[in-house]
C-alpha positions in Angstrom: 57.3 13.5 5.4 53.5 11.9 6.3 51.4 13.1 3.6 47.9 14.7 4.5 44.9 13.8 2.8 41.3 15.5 3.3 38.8 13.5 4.8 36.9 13.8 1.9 40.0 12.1 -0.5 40.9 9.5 2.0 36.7 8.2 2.2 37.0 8.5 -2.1 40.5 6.4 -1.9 38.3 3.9 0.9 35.4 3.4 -1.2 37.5 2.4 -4.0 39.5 0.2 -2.7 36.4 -1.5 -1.1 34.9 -1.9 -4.2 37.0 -2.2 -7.0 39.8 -4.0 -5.1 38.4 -5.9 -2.3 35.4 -6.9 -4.6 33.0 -5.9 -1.5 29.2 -7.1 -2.0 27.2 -3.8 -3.0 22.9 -3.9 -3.1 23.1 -4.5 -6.6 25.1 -7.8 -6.5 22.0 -8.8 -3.9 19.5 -7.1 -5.1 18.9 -6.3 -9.2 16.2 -5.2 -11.1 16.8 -5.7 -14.7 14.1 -5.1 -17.6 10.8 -5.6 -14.7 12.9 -8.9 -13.5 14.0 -9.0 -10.2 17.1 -11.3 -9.2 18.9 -12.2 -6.3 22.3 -12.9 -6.9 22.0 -14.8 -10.5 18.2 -16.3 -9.6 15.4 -14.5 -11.0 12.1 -14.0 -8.7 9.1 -15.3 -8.9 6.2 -12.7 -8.7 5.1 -14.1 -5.7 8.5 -14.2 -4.1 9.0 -10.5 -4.9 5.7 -9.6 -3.1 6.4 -12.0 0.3 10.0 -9.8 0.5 8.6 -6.4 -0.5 5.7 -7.8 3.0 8.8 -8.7 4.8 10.8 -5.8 4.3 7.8 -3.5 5.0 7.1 -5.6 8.2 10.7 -5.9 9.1 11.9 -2.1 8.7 8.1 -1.2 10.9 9.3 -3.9 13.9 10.5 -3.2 17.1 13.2 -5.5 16.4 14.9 -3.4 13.9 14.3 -0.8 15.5 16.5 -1.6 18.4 18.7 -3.7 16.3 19.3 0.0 14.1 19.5 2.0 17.2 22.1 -0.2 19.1 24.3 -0.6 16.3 24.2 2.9 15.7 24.6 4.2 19.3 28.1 1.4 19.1 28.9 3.1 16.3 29.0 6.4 17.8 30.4 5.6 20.7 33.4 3.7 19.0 34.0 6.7 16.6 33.3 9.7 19.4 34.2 7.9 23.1 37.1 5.2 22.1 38.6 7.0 18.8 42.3 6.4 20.4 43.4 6.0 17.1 42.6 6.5 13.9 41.7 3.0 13.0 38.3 3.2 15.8 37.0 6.4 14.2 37.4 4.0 10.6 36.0 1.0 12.3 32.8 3.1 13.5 32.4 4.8 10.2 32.2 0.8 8.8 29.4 0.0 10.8 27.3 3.4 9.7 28.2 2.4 6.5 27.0 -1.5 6.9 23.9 -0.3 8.4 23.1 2.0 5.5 23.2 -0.6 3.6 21.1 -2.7 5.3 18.6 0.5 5.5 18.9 0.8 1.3 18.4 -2.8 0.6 15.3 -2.8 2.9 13.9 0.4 1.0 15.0 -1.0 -2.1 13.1 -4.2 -1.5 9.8 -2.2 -0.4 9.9 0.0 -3.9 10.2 -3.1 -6.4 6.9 -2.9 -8.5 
């Protein structure tokens, strides 16, 4: 008998497994703030370094070039997940890449808000 989960328990079961068995990189193993020090992986920042990214990623998330980067991915995403979702493994797939391109959009806003 195939057991049926709710989409809500198999996306709990998914993020698990993503992070506590495949190990998956998170913001915080990127970026961490820790007592006013900012590190990247294991170095700490320099103050100068931390206001050249929090220019960057200000610069970065205001370019065109994100901005069509964002909206491609996204528009691939949705078509993967709404136009190609044969199976259930496409609709996953596209949900992956909204996933990876949320996190690209938190670690951008996370950069612009270090003080």
């Amino acid at each position: 008998m195939k057991a049926i989960l709710s989409s809500k328990t198999k996306s709990k079961i998914l993020k698990w497994v993503i992070r506590d068995i495949l190990n998956a990189v998170t913001i915080e193993d990127l970026l961490r703030i820790e007592a006013g020090n900012v590190f990247i992986g294991k170095r700490k920042l320099t103050i100068e370094e931390i206001i050249t990214l929090k220019g960057e990623a200000r610069d970065f998330k205001n370019s065109l070039l994100w901005k069509l980067m964002n909206n491609n991915l996204y528009w691939i995403a949705n078509f993967k997940m709404m136009k190609e979702a044969n199976q259930e493994f496409e609709m996953t797939n596209g949900r992956m890449m909204t996933l990876c391109i949320d996190t690209l959009e938190k670690f951008l806003e996370k950069l612009e808000t270090i003080k």
